[in-house]
Backbone bond lengths (Angstrom), bond angles and torsions (degrees), N, CA, C in turn:
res aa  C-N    CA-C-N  psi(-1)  N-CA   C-N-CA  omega(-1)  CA-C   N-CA-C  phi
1 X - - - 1.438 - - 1.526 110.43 -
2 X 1.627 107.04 -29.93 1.396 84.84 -168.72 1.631 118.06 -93.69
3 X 1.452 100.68 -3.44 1.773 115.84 163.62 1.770 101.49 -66.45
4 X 0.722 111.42 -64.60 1.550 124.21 -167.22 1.848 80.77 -46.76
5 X 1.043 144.41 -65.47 1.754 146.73 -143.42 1.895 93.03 -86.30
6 X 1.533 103.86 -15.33 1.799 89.96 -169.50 1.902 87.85 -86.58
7 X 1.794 91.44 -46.85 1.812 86.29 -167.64 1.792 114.32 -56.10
8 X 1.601 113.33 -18.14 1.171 107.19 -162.56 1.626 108.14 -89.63
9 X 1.189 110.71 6.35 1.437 121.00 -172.98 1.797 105.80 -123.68
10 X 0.959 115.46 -1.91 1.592 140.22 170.74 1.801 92.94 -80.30
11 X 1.690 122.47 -65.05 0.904 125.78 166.70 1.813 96.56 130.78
12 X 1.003 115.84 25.05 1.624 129.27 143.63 1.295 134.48 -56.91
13 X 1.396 117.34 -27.26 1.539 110.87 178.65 1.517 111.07 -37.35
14 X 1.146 148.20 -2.44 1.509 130.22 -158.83 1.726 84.41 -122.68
15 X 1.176 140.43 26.20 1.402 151.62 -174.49 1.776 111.80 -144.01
16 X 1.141 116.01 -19.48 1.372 114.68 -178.75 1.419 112.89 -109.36
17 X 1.582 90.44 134.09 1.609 101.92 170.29 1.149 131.13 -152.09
18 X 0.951 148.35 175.33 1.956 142.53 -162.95 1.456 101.17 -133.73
19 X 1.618 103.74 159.21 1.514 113.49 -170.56 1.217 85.08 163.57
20 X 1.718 89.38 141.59 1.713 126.71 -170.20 1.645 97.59 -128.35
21 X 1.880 93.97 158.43 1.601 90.00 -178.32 1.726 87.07 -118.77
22 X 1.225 115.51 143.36 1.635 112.56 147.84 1.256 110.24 -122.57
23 X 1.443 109.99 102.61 1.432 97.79 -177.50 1.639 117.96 -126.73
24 X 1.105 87.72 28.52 1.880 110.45 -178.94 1.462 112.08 -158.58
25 X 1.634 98.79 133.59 1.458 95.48 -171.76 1.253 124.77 -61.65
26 X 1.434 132.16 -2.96 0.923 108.42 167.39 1.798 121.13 -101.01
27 X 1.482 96.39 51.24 1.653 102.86 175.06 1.490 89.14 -119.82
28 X 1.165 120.86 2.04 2.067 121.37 179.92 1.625 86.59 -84.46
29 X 1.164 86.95 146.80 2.197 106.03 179.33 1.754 87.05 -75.96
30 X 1.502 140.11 20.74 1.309 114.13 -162.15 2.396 64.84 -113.77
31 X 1.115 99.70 -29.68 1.747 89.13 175.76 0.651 110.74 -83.44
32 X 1.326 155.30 -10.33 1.689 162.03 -154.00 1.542 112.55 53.01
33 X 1.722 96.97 54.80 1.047 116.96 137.29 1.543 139.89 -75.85
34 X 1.436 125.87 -167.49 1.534 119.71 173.54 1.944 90.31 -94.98
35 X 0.944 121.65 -44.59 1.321 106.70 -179.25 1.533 117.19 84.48
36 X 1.372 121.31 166.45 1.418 108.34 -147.79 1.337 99.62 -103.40
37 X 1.394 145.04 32.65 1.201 150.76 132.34 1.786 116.67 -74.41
38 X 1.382 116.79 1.19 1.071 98.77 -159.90 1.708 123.26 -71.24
39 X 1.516 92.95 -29.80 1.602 104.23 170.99 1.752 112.20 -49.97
40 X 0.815 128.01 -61.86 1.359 149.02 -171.89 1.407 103.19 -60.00
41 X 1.809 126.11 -53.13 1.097 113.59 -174.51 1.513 111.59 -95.16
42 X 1.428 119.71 22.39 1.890 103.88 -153.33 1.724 86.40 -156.27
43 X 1.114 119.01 -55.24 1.639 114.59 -164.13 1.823 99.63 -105.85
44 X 1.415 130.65 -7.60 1.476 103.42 149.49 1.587 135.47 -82.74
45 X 1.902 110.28 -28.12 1.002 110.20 163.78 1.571 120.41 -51.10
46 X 1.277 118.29 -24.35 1.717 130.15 -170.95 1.695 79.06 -73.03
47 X 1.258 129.20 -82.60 1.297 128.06 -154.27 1.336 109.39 -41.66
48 X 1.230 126.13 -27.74 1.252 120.46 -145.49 1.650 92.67 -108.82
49 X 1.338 109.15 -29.37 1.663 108.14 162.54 1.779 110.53 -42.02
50 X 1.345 92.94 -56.67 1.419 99.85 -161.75 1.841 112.25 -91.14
51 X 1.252 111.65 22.59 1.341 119.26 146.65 1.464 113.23 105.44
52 X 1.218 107.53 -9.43 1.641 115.20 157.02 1.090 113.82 -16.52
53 X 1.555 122.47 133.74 1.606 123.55 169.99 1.423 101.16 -81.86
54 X 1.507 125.62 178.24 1.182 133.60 146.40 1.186 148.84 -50.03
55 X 2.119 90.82 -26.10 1.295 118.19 -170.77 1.374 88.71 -91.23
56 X 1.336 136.84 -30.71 1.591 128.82 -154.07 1.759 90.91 -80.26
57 X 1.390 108.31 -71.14 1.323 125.01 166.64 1.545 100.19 -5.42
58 X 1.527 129.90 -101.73 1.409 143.32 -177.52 1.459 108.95 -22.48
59 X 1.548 113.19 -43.49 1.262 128.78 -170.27 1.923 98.26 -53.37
60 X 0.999 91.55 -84.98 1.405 105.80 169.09 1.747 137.37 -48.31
61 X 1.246 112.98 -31.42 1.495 118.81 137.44 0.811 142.26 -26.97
62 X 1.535 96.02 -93.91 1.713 125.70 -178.71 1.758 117.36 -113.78
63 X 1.113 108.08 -11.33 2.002 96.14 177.00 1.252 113.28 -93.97
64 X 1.576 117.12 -37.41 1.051 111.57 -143.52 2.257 97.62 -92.94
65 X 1.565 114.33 -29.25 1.324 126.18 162.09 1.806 107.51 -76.20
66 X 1.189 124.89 -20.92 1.313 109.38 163.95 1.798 118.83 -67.77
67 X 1.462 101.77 -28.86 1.634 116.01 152.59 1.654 111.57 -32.98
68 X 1.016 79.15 -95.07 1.620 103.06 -178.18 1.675 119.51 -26.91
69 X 1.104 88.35 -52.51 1.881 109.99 -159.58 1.948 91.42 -91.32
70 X 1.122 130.94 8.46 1.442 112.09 -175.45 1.894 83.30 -117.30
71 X 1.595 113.78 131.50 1.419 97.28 175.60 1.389 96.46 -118.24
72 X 0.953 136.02 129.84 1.298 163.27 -179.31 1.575 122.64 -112.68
C-alpha cells in the first residue's frame, strides 16, 4: 500500500494495477485459500482504510487494466 500511495503521488496512478493468480485449487477459499474474491473483499477495504479515493480505487481496478487488456 504504501508503494502504490508513493507511485500515486509521483503521478503514476494511470500505470498501476493489481491482479491475483488462482490457478490451483488450493488458492479457492473451498482449500483454504484467499480465493478469487480476495482483492475485492481484503485489499480494497485496506485501501480505503488508508484513504484511497473511489476514483483512485476504479483507476486501478478497472481503467487503468481495461488499458492494457483492450488491444487495439
Amino acid at each position: 500500500m504504501e508503494r502504490f500511495e508513493q507511485l500515486i503521488e509521483w503521478g503514476f496512478l494511470d500505470r498501476l494495477l493489481v491482479a491475483q493468480d488462482v490457478c490451483m485449487k488450493t488458492d479457492t477459499t473451498a482449500y483454504g485459500g484467499k480465493g478469487y474474491a480476495h482483492i475485492l473483499e481484503n485489499i480494497v477495504p485496506r485501501m480505503r482504510k488508508r484513504g484511497f479515493t473511489q476514483k483512485q480505487i476504479d483507476a486501478i481496478l478497472v481503467d487503468n487494466p481495461k488499458k492494457i487488456l483492450t488491444f487495439v
